[in-house]
C-alpha positions as CSV (number, residue, x, y, z in Angstrom):
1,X,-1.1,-5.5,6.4
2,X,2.2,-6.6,4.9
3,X,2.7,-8.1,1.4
4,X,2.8,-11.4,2.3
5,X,-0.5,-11.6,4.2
6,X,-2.3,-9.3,1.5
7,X,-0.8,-12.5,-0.7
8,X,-2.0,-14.8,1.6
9,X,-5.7,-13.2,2.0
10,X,-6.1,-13.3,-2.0
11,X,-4.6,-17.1,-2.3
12,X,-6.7,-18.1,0.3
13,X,-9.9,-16.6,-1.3
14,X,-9.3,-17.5,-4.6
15,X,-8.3,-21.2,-3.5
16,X,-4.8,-20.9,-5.3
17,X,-1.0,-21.0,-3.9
18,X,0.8,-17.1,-3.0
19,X,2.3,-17.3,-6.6
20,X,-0.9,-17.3,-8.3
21,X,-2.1,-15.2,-6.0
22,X,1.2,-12.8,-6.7
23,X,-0.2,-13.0,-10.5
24,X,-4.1,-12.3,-9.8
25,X,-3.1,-9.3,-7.6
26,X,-0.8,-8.0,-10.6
27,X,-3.1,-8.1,-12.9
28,X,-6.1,-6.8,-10.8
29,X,-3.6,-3.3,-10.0
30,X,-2.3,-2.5,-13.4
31,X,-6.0,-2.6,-14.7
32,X,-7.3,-0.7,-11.4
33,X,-4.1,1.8,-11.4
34,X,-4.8,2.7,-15.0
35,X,-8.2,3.5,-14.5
36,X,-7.6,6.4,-11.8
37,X,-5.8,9.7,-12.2
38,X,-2.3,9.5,-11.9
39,X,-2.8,11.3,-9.0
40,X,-5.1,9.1,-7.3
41,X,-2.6,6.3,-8.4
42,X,0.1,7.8,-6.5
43,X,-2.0,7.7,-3.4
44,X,-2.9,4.3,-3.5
45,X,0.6,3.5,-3.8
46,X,1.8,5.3,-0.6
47,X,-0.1,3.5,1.3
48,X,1.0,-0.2,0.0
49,X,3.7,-1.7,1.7
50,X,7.1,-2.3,-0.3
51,X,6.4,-5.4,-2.5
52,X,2.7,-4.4,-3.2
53,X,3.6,-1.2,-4.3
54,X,6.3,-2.6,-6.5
55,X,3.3,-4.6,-8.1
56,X,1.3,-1.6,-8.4
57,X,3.6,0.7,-10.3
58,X,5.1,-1.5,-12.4
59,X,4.4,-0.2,-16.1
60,X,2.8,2.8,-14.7
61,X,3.8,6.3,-17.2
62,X,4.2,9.3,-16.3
63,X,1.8,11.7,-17.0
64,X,-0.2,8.9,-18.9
65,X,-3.9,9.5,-19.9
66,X,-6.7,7.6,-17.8
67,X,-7.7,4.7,-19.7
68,X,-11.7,4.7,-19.7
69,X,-12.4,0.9,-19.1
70,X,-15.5,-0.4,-18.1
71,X,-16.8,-3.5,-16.2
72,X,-16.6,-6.0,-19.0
73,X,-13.3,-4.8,-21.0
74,X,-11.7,-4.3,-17.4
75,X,-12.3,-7.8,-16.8
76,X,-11.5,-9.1,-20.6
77,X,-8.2,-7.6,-19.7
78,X,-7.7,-9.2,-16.7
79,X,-8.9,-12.1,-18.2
80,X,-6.4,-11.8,-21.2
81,X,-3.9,-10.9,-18.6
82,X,-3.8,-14.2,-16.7
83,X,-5.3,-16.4,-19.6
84,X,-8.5,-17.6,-17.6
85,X,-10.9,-19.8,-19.3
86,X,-14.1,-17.4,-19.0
87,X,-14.9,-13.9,-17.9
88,X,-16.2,-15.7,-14.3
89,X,-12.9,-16.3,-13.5
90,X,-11.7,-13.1,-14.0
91,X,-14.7,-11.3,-12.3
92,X,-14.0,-13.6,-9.3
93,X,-10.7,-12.2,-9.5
94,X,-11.1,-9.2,-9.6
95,X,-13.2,-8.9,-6.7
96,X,-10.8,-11.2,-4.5
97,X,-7.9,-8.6,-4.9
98,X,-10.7,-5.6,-5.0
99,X,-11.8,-6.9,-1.2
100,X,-7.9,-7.3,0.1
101,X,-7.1,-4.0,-1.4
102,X,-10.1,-2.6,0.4
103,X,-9.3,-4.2,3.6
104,X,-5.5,-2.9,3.3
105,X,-6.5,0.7,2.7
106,X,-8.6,0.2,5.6
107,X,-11.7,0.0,4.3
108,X,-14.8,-2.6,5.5
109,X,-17.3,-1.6,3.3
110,X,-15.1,-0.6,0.1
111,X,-16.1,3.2,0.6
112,X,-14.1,4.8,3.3
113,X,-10.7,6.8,3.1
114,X,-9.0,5.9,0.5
115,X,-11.1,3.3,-0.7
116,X,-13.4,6.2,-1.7
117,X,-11.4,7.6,-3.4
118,X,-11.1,4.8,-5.3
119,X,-14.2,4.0,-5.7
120,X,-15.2,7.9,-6.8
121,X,-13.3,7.2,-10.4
122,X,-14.6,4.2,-11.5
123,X,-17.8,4.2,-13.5
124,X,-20.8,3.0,-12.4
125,X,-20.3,-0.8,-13.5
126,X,-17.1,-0.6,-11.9
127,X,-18.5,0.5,-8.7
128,X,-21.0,-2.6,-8.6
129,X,-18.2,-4.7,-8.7
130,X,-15.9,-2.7,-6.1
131,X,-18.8,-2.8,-3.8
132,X,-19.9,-6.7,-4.5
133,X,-16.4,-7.0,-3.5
134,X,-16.1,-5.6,-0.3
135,X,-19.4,-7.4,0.8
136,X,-17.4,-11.1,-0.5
137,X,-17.0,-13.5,3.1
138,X,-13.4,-13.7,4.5
């Protein structure tokens, strides 16, 4: 999957155009990329194409700590991030970019390859939502 269909997949799920969709998908990776090992980050990033990727690293610190978010301050800071009206909004987010991303890494169900991996550093609340995600329609 390329960056503009991965673009195209989240506007067309969250009802908005690719630019808001560009913004959503942002947010949605600095939170996620924070919250798993540099290591694991890295990963994730070689396996996004050119543009995502950019999105992804953007900000990211070497050798920075893992930040230790949970469901509802991940979501707050998405929330904060993109100045939605209500936590809803940003959970619905959230889970629109966390079901593309899923689908890029080649993942149906949001726990195979490197989707697990994913999956296997987020906290349990966290791993509701990853896994609400990849059940979401197309």
């Amino acid at each position: 999957m390329d960056e503009k269909t991965f673009l195209q997949q989240v506007g067309a799920r969250a009802r908005c155009d690719e630019q808001r969709a560009e913004a959503l998908t942002f947010a949605v990776f600095q939170e996620l990329r924070d919250r798993l090992t540099p290591k694991e980050a890295g990963h994730v990033a070689a396996q996004l194409p050119k543009g995502l990727r950019r999105l992804w690293q953007e900000q990211e610190q070497p050798n920075r700590v893992v930040r230790r978010t949970h469901e509802g301050e991940f979501v707050g800071r998405v929330r904060m991030h993109l100045n939605l009206p209500d936590d809803g909004e940003a959970r619905r987010a959230v889970r629109v970019v966390f079901a593309v991303l899923q689908r890029l890494l080649g993942s149906r169900h949001g726990v195979e390859g490197e989707a697990w991996d994913v999956f296997s550093q987020l906290p349990k609340d966290l791993k509701k939502l990853w896994l609400t995600a990849a059940d979401e329609e197309s």
